[in-house]
C-alpha positions in Angstrom: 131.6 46.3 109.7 132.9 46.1 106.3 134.5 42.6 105.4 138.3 43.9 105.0 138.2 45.7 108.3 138.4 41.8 109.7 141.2 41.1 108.1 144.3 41.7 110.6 147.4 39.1 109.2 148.9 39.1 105.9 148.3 36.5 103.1 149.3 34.3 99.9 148.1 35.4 96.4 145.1 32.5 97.5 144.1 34.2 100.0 143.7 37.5 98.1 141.3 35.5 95.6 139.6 34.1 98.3 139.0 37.4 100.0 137.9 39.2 96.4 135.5 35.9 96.6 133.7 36.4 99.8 133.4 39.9 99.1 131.3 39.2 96.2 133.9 39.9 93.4 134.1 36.7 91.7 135.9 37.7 88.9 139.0 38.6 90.5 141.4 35.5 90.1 145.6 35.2 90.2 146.0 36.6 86.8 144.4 40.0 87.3 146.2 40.2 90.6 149.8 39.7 89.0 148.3 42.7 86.4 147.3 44.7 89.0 150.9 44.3 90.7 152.6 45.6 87.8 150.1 48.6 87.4 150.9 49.5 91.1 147.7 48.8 92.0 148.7 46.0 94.6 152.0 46.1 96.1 154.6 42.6 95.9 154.3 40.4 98.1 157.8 39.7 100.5 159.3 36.5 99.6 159.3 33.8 102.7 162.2 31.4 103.1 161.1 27.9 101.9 160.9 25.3 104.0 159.0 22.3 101.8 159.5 24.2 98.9 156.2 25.2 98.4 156.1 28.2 100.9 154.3 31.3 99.1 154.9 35.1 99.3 153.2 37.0 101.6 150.9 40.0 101.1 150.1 42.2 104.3 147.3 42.8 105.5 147.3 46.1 104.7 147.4 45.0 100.5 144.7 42.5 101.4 142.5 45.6 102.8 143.5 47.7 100.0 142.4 45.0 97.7 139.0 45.0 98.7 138.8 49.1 98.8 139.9 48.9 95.5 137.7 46.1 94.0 134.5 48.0 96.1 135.4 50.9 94.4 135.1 49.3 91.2 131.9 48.1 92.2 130.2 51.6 92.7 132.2 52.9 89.8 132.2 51.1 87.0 133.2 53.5 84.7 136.6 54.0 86.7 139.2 52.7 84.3 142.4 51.3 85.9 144.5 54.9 86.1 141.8 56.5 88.3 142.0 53.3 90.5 145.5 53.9 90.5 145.3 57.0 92.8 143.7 54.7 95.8 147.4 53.2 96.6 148.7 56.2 95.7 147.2 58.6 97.9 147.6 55.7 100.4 150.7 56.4 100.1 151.2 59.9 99.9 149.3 60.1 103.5 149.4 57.9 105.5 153.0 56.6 104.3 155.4 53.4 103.3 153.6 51.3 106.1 150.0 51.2 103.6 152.4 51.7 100.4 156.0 51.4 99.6 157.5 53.6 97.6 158.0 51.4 94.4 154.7 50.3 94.3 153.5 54.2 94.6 156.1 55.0 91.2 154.2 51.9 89.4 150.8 53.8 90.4 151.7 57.1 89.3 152.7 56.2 86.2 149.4 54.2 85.7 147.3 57.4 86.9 149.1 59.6 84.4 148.9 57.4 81.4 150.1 57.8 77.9 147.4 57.9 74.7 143.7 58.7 75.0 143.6 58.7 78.6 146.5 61.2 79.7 144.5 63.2 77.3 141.6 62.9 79.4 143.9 63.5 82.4 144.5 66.4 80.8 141.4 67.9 79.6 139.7 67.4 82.7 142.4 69.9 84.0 142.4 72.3 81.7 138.3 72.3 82.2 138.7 73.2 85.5 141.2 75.8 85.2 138.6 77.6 83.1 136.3 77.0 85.4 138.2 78.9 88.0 139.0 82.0 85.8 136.5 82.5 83.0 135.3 85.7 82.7 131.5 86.4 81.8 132.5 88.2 78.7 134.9 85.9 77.4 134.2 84.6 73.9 133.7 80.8 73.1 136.5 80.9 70.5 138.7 82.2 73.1 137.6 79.8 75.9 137.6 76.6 73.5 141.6 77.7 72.7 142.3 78.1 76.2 141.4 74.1 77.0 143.3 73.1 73.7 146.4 74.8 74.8 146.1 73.3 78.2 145.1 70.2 77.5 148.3 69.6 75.0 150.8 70.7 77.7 148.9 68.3 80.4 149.7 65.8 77.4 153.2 66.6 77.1 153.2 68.9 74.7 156.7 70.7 75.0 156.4 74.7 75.8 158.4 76.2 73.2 159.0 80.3 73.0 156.2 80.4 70.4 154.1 78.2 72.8 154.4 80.2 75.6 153.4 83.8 73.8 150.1 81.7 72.5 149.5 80.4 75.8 150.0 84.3 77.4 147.3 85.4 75.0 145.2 82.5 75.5 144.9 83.0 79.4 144.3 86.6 78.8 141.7 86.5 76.3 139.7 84.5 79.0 141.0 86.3 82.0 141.2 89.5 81.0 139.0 90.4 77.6 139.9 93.4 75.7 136.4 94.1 75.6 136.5 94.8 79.6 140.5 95.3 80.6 142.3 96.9 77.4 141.5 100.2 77.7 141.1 100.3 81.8 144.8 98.4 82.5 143.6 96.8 85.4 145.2 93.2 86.3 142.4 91.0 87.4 142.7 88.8 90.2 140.3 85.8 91.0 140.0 84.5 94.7 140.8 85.7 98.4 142.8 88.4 99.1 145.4 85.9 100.5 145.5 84.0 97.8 144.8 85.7 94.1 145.0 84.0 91.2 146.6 86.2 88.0 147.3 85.8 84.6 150.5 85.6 85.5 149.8 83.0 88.4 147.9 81.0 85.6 150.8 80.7 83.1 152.9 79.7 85.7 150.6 76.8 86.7 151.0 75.6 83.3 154.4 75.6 83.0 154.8 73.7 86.1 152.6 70.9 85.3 154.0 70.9 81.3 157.4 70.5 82.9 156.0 67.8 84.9 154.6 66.0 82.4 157.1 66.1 80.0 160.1 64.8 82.5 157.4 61.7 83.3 156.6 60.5 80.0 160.1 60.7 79.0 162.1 59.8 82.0 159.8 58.1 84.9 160.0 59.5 88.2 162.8 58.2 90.0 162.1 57.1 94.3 164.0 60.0 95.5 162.2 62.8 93.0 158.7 61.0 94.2 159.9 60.6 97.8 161.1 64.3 97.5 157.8 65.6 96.3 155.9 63.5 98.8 157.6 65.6 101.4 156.8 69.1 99.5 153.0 68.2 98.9 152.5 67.5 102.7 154.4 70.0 104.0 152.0 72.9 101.7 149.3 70.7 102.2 149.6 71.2 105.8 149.6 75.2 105.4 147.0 75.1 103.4 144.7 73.5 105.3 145.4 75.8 108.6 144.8 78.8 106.3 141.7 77.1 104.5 138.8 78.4 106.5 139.9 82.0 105.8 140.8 81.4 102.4 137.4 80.1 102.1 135.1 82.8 103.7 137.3 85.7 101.5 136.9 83.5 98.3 133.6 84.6 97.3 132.2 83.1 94.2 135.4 80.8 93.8 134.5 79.7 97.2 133.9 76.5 96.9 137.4 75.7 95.7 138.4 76.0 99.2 135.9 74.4 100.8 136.9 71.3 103.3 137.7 68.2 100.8 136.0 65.1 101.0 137.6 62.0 101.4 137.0 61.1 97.8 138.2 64.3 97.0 141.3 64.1 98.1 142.2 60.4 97.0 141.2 61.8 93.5 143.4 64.4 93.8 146.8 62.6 94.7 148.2 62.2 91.6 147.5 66.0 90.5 148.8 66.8 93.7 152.2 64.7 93.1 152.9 65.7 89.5 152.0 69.7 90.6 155.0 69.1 93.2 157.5 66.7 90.9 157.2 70.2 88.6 158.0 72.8 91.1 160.7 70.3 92.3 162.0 70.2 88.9 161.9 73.8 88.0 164.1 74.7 91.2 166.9 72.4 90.2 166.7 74.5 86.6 166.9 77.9 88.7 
């Protein structure tokens, strides 16, 4: 049994130490857990009414367990930084719901995934990597992929989508899509993945849009409760149809097939926050419409 599964009552900032403690994390003290508050990673505690004055806010035990999730995965990751810890309470949240996770502490931990600097540049290039991934075309040229992961990446930065933006972004996808080489002269529109589900050009540049729009309202505006709350609510209602249609999906997906294979655990705690900011942009795009 792992050591937080015995824990079954909630707890005082102490007690949080003294769990990280007996679960081998010795550096963990009051300090980082105040940091890791603010950063969403833990959740505040609820204020008690004092009786001697000295009475302590309470933790549940459900922070107390996701302390020690958090501070394992550390341990078997060291190389995780604090945003990709960030998506544990988060997709604690988006799944299994405000009883793990309330809402405000989910808004502290999505902004800590996404990041400003160096790291929502990461974010971002990691993205725009696997969107080539998914429709790179043998004869594509290596000028035209590396422009496709510069575009990308900049809009997953927050890079605003101007007109001009847009037509270099069309050509961008296209070059690595569709190369003249192979499509100019033939006109066909190539579509990557199952029948039920093909991915376009078109289908691309939309994707992009969506996540620049995302982005951008983030950086510059948060996400309020209700816009989170709202996309919560989206992301597992698709989520839902998704997964019923997965298994066909998958056996008509052919060489993209493993993109919808059956997601691991991991996977889909390190996919939360993508999955929320995809959903904050479609939410955001139908209040433009």
């Amino acid at each position: 049994m792992q050591y937080w599964e015995s824990i079954t009552g909630p707890g005082t900032i102490d007690e949080l130490v003294a769990d990280a403690h007996a679960a081998g994390h010795a550096d963990f003290n009051a300090r980082l857990a105040h940091a890791w508050i603010a950063k969403g990673i833990l959740g505040s505690p609820q204020k008690r009414t004092l009786h001697r004055g000295s009475d302590k806010a309470l933790h549940s035990a459900h922070q107390r367990r996701l302390l020690l999730i958090v501070l394992d995965k550390r341990r078997r990751s060291p190389e995780l930084k604090l945003n990709s810890l960030a998506q544990i309470p988060l997709a604690l949240w988006l799944w299994w719901g405000e009883e793990y996770v309330v809402v405000q502490q989910a808004q502290r931990a999505f902004s800590t995934w996404l990041g400003r600097s160096q790291r929502n540049k990461d974010v971002a290039r990691e993205g725009a990597v696997g969107l080539l991934r998914q429709i790179d075309h043998p004869l594509a040229t290596p000028t035209a992929r590396t422009r496709l992961v510069r575009l990308v990446t900049d809009l997953g930065n927050g890079r605003a989508l101007t007109p001009r933006g847009r037509a270099e972004l069309v050509d961008a996808v296209r070059e690595v899509m569709e190369p003249d080489s192979v499509f100019a002269a033939s006109g066909i529109v190539r579509a990557v993945g199952p029948v039920g589900a093909p991915m376009t050009c078109e289908h691309v540049i939309a994707h992009a849009e969506i996540i620049s729009l995302a982005v951008q309202h983030v950086l510059r505006a948060g996400v309020s409760e209700q816009l989170l709350e709202e996309a919560r609510a989206s992301a597992r209602a698709w989520t839902a149809d998704y997964l019923a249609e997965r298994p066909g999906l998958e056996a008509a997906a052919g060489s993209l097939a493993d993109a919808f294979r059956s997601p691991t655990l991991d996977e889909q705690v390190n996919t939360a926050g993508k999955r929320l900011l995809y959903t904050v942009g479609l939410l955001l795009r139908q209040r433009q419409q």
